[in-house]
C-alpha positions as CSV (number, residue, x, y, z in Angstrom):
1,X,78.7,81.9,144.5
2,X,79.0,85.4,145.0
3,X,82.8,87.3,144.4
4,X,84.0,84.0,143.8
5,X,85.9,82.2,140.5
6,X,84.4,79.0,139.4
7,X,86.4,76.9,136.6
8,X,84.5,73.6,135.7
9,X,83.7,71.3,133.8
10,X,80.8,69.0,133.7
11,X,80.9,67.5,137.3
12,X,84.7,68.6,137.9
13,X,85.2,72.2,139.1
14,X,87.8,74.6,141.4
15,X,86.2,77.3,143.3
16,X,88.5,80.1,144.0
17,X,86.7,82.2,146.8
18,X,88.2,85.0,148.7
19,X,86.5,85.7,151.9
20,X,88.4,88.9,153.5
21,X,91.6,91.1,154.0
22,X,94.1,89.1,155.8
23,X,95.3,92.1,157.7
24,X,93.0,94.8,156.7
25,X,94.1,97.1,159.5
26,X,98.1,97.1,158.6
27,X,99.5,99.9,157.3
28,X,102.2,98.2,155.3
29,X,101.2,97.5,151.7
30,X,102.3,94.5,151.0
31,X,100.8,92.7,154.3
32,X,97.2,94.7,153.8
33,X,97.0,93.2,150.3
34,X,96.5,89.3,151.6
35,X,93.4,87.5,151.3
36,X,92.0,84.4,153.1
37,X,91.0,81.9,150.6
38,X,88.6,79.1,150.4
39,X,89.3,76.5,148.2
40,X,87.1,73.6,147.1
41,X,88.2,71.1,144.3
42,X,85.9,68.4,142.9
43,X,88.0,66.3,140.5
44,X,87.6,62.5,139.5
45,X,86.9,60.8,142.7
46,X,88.7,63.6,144.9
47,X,86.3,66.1,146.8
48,X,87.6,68.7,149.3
49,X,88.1,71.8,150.5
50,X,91.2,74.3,151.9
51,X,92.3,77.3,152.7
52,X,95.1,79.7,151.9
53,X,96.3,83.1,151.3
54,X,96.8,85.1,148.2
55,X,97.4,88.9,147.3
56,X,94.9,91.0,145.7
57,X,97.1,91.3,142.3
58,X,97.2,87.3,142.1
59,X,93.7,87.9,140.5
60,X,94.8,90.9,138.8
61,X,97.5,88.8,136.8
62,X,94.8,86.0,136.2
63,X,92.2,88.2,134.7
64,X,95.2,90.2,132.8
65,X,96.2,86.6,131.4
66,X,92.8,85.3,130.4
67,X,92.1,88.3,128.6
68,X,95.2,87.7,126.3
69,X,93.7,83.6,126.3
70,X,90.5,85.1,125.2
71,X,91.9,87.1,122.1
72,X,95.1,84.5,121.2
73,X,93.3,80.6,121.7
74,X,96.7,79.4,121.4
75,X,98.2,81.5,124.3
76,X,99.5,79.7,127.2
77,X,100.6,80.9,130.8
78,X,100.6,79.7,134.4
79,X,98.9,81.2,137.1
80,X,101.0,80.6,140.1
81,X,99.9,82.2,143.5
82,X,102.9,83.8,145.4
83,X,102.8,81.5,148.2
84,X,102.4,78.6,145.7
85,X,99.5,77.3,147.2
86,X,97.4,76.9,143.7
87,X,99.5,76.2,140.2
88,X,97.1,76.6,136.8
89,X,98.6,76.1,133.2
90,X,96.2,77.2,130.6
91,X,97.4,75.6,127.4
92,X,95.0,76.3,124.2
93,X,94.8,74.4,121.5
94,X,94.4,77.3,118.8
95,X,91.1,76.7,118.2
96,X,89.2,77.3,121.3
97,X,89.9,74.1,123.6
98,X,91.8,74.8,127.0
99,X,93.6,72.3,129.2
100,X,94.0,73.1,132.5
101,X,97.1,71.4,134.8
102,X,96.0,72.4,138.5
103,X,98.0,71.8,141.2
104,X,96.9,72.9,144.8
105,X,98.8,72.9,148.0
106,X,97.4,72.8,151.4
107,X,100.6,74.8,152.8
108,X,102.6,77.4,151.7
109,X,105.7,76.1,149.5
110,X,105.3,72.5,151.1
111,X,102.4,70.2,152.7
112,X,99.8,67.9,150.7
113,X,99.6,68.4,146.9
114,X,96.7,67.3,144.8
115,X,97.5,67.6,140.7
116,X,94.6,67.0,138.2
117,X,93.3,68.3,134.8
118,X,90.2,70.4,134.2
119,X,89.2,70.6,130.3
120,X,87.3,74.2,129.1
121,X,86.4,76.1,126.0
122,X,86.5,79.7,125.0
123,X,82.8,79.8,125.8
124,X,83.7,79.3,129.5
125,X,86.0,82.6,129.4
126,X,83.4,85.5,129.3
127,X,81.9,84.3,132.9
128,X,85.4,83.9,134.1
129,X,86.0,86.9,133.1
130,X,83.3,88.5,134.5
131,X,84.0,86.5,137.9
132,X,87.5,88.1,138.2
133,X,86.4,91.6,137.9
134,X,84.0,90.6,140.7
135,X,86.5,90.0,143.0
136,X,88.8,92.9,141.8
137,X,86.1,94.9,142.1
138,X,85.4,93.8,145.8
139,X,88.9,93.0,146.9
140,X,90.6,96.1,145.3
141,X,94.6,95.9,145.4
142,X,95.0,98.2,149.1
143,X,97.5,101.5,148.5
């Protein structure tokens, strides 16, 4: 998966993937810095796919917060995209385990909601890590 963000865990995974500039040729900041997304969720008996939207610093923020996961195992946060079509709440356990409480939304703010619970260790963090700055690196924040 190329410039995408893969969280899994044994058979059960989200893939984050950003496709493209919303409105690359807009001159206003905040409307050039949207992203289509593709979304696919494997979880339990539940397998699909959806898209949304989410700003380039979205992924800042995550990678900013699993940095500070990566150095305090006990740190917790929620990654919450602006138009609140994806929910994550890391939670560690202070010695390396992380629950994850996912919710995903097929429309902004409203629509279809799927919740479930993906399970990962601190050895997952370096790739996701190194996924993030993927996708910062490709989809810079747009000044």
């Amino acid at each position: 998966m190329e410039h995408g963000l893969r969280i899994s865990e044994q058979t059960d995974y989200i893939e984050i993937i950003p496709v493209r500039y919303s409105h690359p040729d807009i001159d206003n900041y905040y409307d050039k810095n949207w992203l289509d997304i593709h979304i696919n969720i494997k979880s339990g008996g539940f397998d699909g796919r959806y898209s949304a939207n989410f700003q380039t610093s979205d992924f800042v923020l995550l990678h900013e917060q699993l940095e500070k996961l990566y150095q305090d195992l006990g740190h917790e946060f929620t990654f919450i995209t602006l138009e609140d079509q994806l929910k994550i709440k890391f939670k560690g356990d202070g010695i390396g385990h992380f629950t994850l409480d996912c919710t995903a939304r097929d429309q902004s703010s409203m629509g279809s909601t799927l919740n479930f619970e993906l399970f990962i260790d601190q050895t997952d963090l370096p790739q996701l890590l190194s996924q993030l700055k993927s996708i910062k690196s490709t989809f810079q924040v747009l000044v």
